[in-house]
N, C-alpha and C positions, 0 to 999 in steps of 0.2 A: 504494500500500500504506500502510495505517495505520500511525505510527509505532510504536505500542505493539507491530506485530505483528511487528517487523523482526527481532528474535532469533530467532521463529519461521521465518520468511523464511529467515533464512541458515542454520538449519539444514537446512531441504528441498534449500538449494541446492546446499550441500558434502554433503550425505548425511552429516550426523556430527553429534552432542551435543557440546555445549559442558561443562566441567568443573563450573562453578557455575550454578545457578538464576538468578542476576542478567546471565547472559548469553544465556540463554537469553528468560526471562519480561523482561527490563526495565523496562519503563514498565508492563508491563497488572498488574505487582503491586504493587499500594496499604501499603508499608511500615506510611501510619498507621492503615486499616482494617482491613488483616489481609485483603484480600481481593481477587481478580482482579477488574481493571477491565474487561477485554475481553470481550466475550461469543462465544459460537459463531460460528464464521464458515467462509466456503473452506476452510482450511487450520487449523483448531482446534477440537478437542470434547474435553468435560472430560465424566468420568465417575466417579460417589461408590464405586466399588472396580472391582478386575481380574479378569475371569474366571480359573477355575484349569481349566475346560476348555470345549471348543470346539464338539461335536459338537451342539449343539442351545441353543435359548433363549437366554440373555445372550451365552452365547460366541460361537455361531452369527451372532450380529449383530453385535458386535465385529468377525469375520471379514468383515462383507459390509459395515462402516463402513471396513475398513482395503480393499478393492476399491477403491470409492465413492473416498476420497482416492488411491489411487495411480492409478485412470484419470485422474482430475481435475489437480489439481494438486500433491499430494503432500500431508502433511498430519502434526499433533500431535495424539496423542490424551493425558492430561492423568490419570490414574487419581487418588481420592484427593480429589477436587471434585464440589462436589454440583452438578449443572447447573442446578438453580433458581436460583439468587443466588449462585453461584461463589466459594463460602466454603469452604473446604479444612478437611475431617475428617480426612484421614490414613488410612494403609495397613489395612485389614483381611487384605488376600491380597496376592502379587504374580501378575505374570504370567510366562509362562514362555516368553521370546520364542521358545526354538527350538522347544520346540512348537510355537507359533504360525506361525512359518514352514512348520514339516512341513505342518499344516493346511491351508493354503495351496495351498503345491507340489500337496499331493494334488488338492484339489476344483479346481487349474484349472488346474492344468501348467504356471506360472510359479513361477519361482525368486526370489520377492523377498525382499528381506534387509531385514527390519525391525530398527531398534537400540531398545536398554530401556536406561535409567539410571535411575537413584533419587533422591531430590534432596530435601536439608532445605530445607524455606522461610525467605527471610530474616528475621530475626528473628521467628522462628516454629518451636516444637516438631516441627510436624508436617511429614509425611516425605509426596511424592507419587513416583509411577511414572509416566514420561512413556515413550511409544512412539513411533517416528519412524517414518511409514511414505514412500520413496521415492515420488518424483514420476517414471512412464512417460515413461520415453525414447521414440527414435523406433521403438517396438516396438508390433504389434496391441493393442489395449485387450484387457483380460484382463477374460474373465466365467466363469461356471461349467460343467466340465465333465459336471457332474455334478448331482442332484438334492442339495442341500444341507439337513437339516433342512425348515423350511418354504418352502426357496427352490427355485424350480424352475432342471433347466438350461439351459444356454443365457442365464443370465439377465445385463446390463450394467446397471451401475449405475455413479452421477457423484455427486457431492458438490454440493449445490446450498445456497449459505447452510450455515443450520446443519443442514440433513437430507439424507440418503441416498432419493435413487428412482431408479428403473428410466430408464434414458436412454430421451429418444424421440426423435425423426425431428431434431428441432430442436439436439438435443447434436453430432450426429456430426462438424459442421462442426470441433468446439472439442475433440471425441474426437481426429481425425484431423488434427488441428497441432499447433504448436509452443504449448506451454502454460506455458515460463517466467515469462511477464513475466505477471503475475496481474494486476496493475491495471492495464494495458492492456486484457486481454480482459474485465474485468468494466465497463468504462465505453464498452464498443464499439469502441475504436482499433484498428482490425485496419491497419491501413495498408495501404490497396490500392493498392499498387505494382505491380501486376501489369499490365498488358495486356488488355484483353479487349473482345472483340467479339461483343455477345450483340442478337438481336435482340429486338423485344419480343415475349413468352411465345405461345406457341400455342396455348395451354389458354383456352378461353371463362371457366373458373371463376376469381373472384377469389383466391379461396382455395385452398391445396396441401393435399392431408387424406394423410397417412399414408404409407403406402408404406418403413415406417421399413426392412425386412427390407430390402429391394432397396437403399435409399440406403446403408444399412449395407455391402452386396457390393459396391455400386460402390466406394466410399469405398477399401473394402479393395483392392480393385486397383489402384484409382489408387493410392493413397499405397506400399501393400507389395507390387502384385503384381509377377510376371515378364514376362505376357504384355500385347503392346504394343494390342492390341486386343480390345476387349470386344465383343459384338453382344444387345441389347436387343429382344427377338422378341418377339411376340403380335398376335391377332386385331386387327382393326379396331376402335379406342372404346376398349380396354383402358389406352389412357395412358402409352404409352411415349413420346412426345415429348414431352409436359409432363414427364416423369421424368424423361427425360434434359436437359431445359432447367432445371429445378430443379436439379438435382444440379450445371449447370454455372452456374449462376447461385451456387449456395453457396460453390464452388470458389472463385469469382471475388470473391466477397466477402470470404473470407478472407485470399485473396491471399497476399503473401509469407510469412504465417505458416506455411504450408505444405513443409513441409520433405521430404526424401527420404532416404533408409538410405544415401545415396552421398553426403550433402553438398549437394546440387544444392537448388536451390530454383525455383520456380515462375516462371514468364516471363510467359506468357500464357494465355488461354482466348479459343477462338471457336466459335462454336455455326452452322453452313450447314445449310438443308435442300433437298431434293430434290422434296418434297410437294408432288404438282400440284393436288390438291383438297383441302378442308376440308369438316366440315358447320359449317350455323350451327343452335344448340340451338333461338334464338331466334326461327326462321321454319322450322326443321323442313325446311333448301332444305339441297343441294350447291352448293356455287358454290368456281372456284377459289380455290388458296390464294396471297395478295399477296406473301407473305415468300419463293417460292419465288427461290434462287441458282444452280443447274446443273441442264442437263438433257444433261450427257454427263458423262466423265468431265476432259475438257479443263477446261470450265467448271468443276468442281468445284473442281480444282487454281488455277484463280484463284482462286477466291470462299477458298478455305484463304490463297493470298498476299495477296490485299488486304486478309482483314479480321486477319491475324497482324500486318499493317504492315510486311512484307519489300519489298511492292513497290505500286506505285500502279496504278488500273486501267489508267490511257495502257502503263507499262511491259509489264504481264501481258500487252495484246492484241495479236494476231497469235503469240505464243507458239505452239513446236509441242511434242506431249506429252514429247518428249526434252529440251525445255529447260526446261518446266514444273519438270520430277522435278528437273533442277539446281539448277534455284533454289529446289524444296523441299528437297533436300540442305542447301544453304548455311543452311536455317532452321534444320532440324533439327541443325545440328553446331553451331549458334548460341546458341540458347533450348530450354530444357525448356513444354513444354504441356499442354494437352489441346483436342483437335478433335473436336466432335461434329457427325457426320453424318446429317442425319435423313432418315428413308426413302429410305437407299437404293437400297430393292428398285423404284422410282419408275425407274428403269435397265433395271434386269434385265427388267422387266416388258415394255418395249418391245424387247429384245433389244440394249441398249448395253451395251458395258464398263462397269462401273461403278467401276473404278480400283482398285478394294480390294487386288490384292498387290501392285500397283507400289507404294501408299502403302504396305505394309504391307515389303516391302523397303525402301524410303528411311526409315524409322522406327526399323528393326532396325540400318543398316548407320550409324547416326547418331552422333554423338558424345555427343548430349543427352539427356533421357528424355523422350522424346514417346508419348502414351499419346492412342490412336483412340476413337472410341463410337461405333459405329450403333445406329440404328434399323432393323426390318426388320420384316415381317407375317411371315415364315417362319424359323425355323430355318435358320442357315448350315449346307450341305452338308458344308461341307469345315473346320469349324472350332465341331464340336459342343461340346467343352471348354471354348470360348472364346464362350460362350453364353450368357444369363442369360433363364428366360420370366417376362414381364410377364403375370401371371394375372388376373383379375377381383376386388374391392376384397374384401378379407379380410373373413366375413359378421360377427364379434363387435363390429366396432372401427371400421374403414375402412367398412363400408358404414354402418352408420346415421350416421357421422361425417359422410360425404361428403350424402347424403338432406338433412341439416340445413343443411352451407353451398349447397347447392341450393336449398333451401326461401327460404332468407336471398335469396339475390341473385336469384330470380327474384318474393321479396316474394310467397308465399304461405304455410299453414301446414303443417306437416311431417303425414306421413300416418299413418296410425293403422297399429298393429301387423300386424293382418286385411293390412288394403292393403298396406304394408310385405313382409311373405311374399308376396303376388302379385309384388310390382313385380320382387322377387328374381328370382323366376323369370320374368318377362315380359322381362327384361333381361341377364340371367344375371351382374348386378354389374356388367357393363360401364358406367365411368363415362360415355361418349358418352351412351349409350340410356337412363341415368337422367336425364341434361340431358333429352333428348328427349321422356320422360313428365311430368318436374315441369313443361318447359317448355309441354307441352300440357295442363297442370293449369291453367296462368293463363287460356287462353281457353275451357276445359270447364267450369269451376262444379264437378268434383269428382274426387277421382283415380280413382273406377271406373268415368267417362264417359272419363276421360283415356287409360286402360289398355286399355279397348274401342275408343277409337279408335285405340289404337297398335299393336292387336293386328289390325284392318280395315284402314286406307289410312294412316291418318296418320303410322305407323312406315317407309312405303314409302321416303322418300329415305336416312332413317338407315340402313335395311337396305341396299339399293343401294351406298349406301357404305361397308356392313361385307362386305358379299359379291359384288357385282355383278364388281368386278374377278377373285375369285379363283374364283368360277364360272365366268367365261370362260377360264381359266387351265387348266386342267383337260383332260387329254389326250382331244384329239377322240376319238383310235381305241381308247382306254379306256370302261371299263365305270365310272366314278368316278359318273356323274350317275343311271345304275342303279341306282348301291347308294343313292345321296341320296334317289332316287324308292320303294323298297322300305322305307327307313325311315321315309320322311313318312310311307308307307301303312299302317306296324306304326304307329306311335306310341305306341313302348315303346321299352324297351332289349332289344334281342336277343342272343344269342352269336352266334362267328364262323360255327358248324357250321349255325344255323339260316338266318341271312340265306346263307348258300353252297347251304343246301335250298330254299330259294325261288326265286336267282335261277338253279338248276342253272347255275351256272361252275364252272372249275377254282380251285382254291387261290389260286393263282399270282395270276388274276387278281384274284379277290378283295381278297386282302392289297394288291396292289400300288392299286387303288382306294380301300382305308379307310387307306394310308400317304400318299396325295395328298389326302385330302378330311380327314384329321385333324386338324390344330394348328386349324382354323378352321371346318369345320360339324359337326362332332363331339364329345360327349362320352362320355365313358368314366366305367365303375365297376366294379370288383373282386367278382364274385359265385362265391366258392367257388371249383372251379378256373377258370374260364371270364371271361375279359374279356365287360364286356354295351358293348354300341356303342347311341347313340341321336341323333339327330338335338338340337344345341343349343337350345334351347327360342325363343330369337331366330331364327335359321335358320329354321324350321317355313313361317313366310309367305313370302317369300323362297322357299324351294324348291317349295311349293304353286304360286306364282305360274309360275316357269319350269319348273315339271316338266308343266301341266297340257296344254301343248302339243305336249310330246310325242310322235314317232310310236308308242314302245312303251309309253306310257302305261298304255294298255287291260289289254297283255299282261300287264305286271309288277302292276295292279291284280287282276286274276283269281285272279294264282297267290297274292297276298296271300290275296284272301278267301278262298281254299280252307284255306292255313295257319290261319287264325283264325276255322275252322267250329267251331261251339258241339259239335255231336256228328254227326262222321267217321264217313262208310259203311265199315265194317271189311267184308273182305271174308269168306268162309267160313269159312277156316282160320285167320282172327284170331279170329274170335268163337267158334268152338268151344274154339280154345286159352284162349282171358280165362276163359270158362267154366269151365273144369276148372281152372285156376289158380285163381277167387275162392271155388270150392268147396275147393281145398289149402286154401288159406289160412286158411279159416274156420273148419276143422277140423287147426287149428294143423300140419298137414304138412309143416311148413319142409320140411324133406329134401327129401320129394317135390319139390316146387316149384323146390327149386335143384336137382336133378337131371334136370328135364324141362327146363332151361333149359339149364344148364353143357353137356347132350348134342348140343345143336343146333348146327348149321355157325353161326358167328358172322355169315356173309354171309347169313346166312336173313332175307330180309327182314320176316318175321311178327314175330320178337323184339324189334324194335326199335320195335313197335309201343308205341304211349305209356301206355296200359293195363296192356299186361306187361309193362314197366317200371315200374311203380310198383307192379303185385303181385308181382313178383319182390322190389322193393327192401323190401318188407314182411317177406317170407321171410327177406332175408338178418339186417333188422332185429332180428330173433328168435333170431336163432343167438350173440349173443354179440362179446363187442372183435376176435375175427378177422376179424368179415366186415362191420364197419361201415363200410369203405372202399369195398367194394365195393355196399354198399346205398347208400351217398351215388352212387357213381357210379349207380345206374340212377333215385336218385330226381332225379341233373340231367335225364338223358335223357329223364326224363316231365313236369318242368320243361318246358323247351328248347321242348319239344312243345306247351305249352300244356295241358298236362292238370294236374288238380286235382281231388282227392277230399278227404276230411277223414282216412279210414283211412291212404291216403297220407303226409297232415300229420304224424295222430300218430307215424306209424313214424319221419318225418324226424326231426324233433322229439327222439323218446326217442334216437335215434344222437347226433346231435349234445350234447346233454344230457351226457353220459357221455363225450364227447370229451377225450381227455389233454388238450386245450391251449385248455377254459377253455369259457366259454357263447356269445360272441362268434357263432359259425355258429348255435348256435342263436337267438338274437335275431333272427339272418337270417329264418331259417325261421318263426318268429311275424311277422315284417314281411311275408313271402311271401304265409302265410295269412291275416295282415288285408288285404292290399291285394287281394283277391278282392272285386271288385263285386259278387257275388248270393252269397256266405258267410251263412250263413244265423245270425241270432241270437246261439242258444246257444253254438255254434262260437264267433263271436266274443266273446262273453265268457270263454267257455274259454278262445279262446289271448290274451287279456288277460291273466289272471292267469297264464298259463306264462309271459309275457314278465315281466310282476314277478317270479318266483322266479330268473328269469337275470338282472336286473337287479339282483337284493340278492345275488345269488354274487361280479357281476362288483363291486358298492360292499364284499364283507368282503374282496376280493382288494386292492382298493385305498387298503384303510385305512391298509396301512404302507407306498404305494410315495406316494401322492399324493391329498391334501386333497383337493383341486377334483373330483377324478374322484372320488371315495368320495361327496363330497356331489351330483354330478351322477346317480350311480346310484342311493343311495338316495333321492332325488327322483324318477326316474324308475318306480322300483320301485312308490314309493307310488301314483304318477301312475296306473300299468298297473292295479294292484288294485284304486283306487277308478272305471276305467274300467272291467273289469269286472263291479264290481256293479250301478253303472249301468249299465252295456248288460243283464244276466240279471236286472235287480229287479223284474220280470216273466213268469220263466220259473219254471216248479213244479220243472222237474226238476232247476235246479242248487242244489246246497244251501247258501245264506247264508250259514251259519256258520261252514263249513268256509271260504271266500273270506276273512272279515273273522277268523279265526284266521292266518289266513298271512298277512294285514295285518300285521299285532302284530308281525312280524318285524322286517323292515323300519323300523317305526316306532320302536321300542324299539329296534333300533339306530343309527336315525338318532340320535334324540335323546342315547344313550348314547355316539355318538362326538364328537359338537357339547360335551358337555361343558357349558360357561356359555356358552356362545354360540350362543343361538337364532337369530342372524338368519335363517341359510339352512332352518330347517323353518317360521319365518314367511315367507321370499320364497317358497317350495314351496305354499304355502297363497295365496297370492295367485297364482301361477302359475297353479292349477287352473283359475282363470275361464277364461282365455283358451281352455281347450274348449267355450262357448258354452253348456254347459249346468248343472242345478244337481250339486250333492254328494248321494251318496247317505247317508241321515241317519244309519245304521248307521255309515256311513263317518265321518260329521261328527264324531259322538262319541268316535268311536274315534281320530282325529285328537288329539282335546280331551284325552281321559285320557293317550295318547303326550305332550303337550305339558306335562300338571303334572306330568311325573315330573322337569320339567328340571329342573338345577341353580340355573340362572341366576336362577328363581323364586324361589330360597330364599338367594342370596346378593346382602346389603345392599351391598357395593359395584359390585353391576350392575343395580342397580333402577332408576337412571334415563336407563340406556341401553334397558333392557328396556319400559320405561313408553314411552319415542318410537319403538320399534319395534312394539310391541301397537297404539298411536297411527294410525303410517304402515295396517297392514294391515287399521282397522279402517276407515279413513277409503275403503281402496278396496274390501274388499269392498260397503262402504255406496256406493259408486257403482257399482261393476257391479251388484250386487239394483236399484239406484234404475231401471237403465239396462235392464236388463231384464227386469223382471218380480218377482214376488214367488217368490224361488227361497227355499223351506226351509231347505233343509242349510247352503247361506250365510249367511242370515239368521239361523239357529242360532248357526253359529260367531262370527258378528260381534257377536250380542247377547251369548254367552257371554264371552269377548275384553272385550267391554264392562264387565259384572261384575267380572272379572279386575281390570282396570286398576281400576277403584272401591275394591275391597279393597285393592290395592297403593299407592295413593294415602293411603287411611286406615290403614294402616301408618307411614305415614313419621312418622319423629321431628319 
């Protein structure tokens, strides 16, 4: 610690103000300059006055600097000093600590007790307000519970030098210890006194990318939780033993700074696995894994004594499980730890003990805090709470993150955006299976030779390895490889009602099929009422390959392509009934129509036909907010069905529209009818722009709850409208003006909410390329006028941030027209844009 800063120092440490200035500031105040010597640092920020309140802008940031210093190391905020050259003006306001405390408490449920004193400078008139914000004890790091002004919840933030940001992956180690001694942890001295038995990493990649959520929950358990074991579940490739090797590796570096709510402090860390194969990314082969330690539960309990250093391997062998467990007792009543167990399920798989509650009794019955980690491909049975799923790399952050240190170490270059959305889905983020396409990047010449071949033969070991095992796993006298065979053949997502119609089973067995084949060839998504199930996009070859030998192959193909006939032989009393129903309907007879329907045995099999289902759900569409629940329910069941009209569409469309709880279902319903492959046209321009009018409802909903989402919808809004005219700026019948009037919406309030800060309706405007196609020029211009109504135009101190951002999007739309083709409406905007900055340039003073 600097000398100057030592007053600062021992007030963080006692939690208390000192009576005079000169015990506080000592050396960093310059008697003969009149002026602080020390600049911002960990534990010091000076600010030229004090908020008088808190709820937004100065205060709101005040509040998220005094977080920032108490997760950190505790900290001096200084009111009253100008932070450019730390020349002290004196009090305009004060602050008002117990307000500032209530503020607090409220947005994050910590009770911290901040002190204020006032203080004359030594020989010096002027008066400063100093704030002392406590330095986190051994208590969870405190972030927000709450959506704070422009800070979202959930948010941690750390004190780094002289600024405040958002912690990441890399903080937690220094979040979750002992944070007293400041110049120790800033010049690296952790003192690793610890113990630890770590082998070398099992991850291929040189680099660890993100994962920050997960290190964060571990973190949290180890250091505050109750329960002595955690289990780390996910698919094959997903990364849970590089996690858990990370996490125990950080542990272990930290070492004794690591402290416990009981006193206790850290002993050791040893990392065992069970992993009988690996893949290698670099030859696209399975080949055993070299580092594996037990393949019982006997061997486990050595490989935990000899690499803890309770006992030597001579001592451990011949040991029988009864004496094992004693001489893990003696550790555990000895030393506090952490033991990570990798793959586990490497045991269970073969039908051995796998040790988990005897260790998990000698842990409990201990005197020390020894705290367990597995790894496992499955979900523990018996210990769901004590759980945590390792999901596929987070798509904003982690996955392009990870793509690049791929690109790096296998010395190729990173792939284009296009590519990029395939690989997603060729790989489902799994970091294995992206090794395994960049690494077939280096000997293809290009990633859509690479993605072709990983989607033919070349992906075959990596798949084997993500599935081969849990495909064999899989209950002989179960139907689980039936339903994996009926979904390759939909190659959609279905409901449960429809995949239980195709392969006519009972419930029972159904469910109990898609609860074995789930955590690993299955993905899910939330469609209205109805879970849709669809085979993992990895999976696909993989189950192609062992479904096609199948003896009931044939049978479960048949009964697919009957379900996915383009147009169903209805039999006589379906088609007389459609008939007289699309005659109600047409001549607006709602009544009639739910009358002919509501009177029929519900087991009548004609009704459920997919037709009168979707002209019933018309009928009910028309009746008004009583019976729009019931229209949604018949227009899933003509859904489900595979049926689709556009009358249909509109009816869904208008219910949901008009939904108490927002447009959200309706977006749905415009995604349902664009993703129709033979929608003809006009249709799809039409529901182009219904999906812009729900996407500027869902950005004015947003404007007072959250930033991001407001300017994510109204981007989206404009997106849908100017796809619209493009797709109809060829049709007679839909009328132009009326599209590029409900533009204006949208756009005028986009720009109306941005305020002086255009960046995001110029990142919006660079965004459009990546549709492949040009701007409709209607659209261009109409862009253009939205764009000079901005503020930011007209105000001189954002001109030459404005000038590098006209700059940035003029330089790319000039290489998408360069790259392809001579697109108009682009070319408009970007020469327009061009002028612009000309003018603005011959403006400047």
């Amino acid at each position: 610690m600097r000398e100057e800063l030592s007053g600062i120092a021992s007030a963080i440490d006692v939690r208390a103000l000192p009576d005079t200035a000169e015990k506080l500031f000592g050396t960093m105040w310059d008697h003969r300059g009149q002026i602080f010597v020390s600049q911002e640092t960990y534990i010091l920020d000076f600010k030229d006055r004090a908020p008088t309140q808190f709820g937004n802008g100065f205060g709101a940031a005040i509040v998220r600097l005094a977080l920032a210093f108490h997760n950190t190391y505790g900290g001096i905020i200084v009111f009253g000093v100008r932070d450019e050259d730390f020349a002290p003006i004196g009090l305009t306001s004060t602050l008002d600590v117990e307000a500032f405390n209530d503020v607090i408490t409220e947005v994050t449920g910590a009770k911290i007790e901040c002190l204020s004193r006032e203080y004359r400078l030594p020989d010096n008139d002027c008066r400063v307000q100093v704030l002392l914000v406590p330095r986190r004890g051994v208590v969870k790091p405190v972030r927000l519970l709450r959506s704070f002004d422009k800070y979202q919840a959930n948010t941690l933030w750390v004190r780094d030098r002289h600024a405040v940001r958002e912690a990441t992956e890399q903080d937690l180690s220094m979040l979750y210890s002992d944070r007293r001694d400041l110049s120790r942890n800033l010049i690296g001295d952790l003192q690793r006194s610890v113990h630890e038995s770590l082998p070398p990493s099992p991850a291929t990649m040189e680099e660890f990318i993100g994962r920050k959520d997960l290190l964060d929950e571990l973190w949290s358990w180890f250091v505050f939780g109750s329960k002595a074991r955690l289990y780390l579940h996910g698919e094959g490739g997903s990364g849970k033993s590089t996690l858990a090797y990370e996490f125990s590796r950080m542990v272990a570096e930290r070492g004794s700074q690591i402290g416990f709510g009981n006193g206790e402090k850290l002993d050791y860390v040893i990392f065992v696995s069970g992993k009988e194969t690996e893949l290698n990314p670099y030859s696209a082969t399975e080949q055993p894994f070299a580092l594996r330690q037990f393949d019982n539960a006997e061997t486990q309990f050595q490989a935990i004594l000899v690499d803890s250093g309770m006992r030597s391997k001579e001592e451990v062998r011949g040991l029988d499980e009864e004496q094992l467990l004693a001489a893990l007792t003696e550790l555990f009543a000895t030393y506090s730890g952490l033991i990570v167990i990798d793959d586990v399920d490497a045991l269970s798989r073969r039908g051995k003990d796998t040790g988990e509650e005897s260790l998990l009794m000698t842990c409990l019955t201990a005197g020390k805090r020894t705290r367990v980690l597995y790894t496992r491909r499955y979900p523990p049975t018996s210990a769901l709470n004590s759980s945590v799923k390792v999901p596929e790399l987070e798509a904003s952050r982690e996955f392009p993150q990870f793509i690049e240190a791929c690109a790096r170490q296998f010395s190729v270059e990173a792939p284009a955006s296009l590519t990029t959305k395939r690989l997603a889905e060729a790989t489902s983020r799994l970091p294995l299976l992206i090794e395994t396409v960049i690494g077939l990047r280096k000997v293809c010449g290009s990633y859509e030779r690479a993605l072709d071949q990983f989607d033919a033969k070349g992906g075959d070991a990596a798949r084997r390895y993500l599935y081969q095992r849990e495909y064999d796993r899989l209950e002989g006298a179960g139907q689980s490889r039936e339903v994996l065979t009926a979904l390759l053949l939909l190659d959609e997502a279905v409901s449960f009602p429809v995949l239980k119609q195709i392969l006519g089973m009972e419930d029972s067995i159904v469910r109990d099929a898609i609860s074995e084949c789930g955590s690993i060839f299955l993905s899910t998504s939330e469609d209205k009422l109805e879970t849709q199930y669809q085979l993992a996009t990895p999976a696909k070859p993989f189950i192609a390959g062992v479904s096609a030998g199948l003896k009931w192959f044939g049978v479960i193909k048949r009964r697919v392509e009957l379900f996915i006939a383009e147009n169903p032989a209805f039999t006589p009393e379906e088609a007389a009934l459609i008939v007289q129903l699309d005659r109600l309907v047409r001549q607006r007879e709602y009544d009639e129509v739910i009358s002919i329907y509501e009177t029929r045995d519900k087991r009548d099999p004609v009704i459920a036909n997919q037709k009168v289902q979707a002209l019933v759900g018309q009928a009910y569409a028309n009746m008004g907010p009583d019976c729009r629940a019931k229209a949604r329910e018949c227009f899933n069941a003509a859904k489900e069905l595979q049926y689709f009209d556009i009358f249909m569409a509109r009816g869904w469309f208008h219910v949901e529209s008009y939904a108490e709880y927002g447009n959200r279902q309706a977006i749905l319903v415009c995604d349902w009818v664009l993703g129709q492959k033979k929608l003809e046209t006009r249709y799809r321009a039409e529901f182009k722009s219904k999906l812009g009018s729900c996407y500027l409802e869902e950005a004015r909903r947003a404007k007072n709850i959250s930033q991001e989402k407001a300017v994510e919808y109204f981007a989206k809004s404009i997106d849908a409208y100017l796809s619209g005219l493009w797709i109809g700026r060829n049709i007679r019948e839909l009328k132009e003006d009326e599209t590029l009037r409900w533009l204006d919406a949208p756009l005028v309030g986009f720009i109306g909410y941005l305020r002086s800060d255009i960046e995001p309706f110029l990142a919006m405007i660079e965004g459009l390329t990546e549709r492949g196609h040009d701007i409709h020029m209607e659209g261009a211009k109409s862009l253009l006028k939205a764009l000079g109504r901005s503020q930011a135009l007209r105000e001189e101190r954002e001109r030459n941030r404005v000038v590098g951002l006209i700059r940035r999007t003029i330089g790319r739309l000039d290489q998408y027209v360069g790259k392809t083709g001579d697109f108009p409406g682009f070319r408009f905007i970007a020469d327009t844009l061009r002028a612009l900055l000309g003018d603005s340039l011959r403006r400047r003073p």
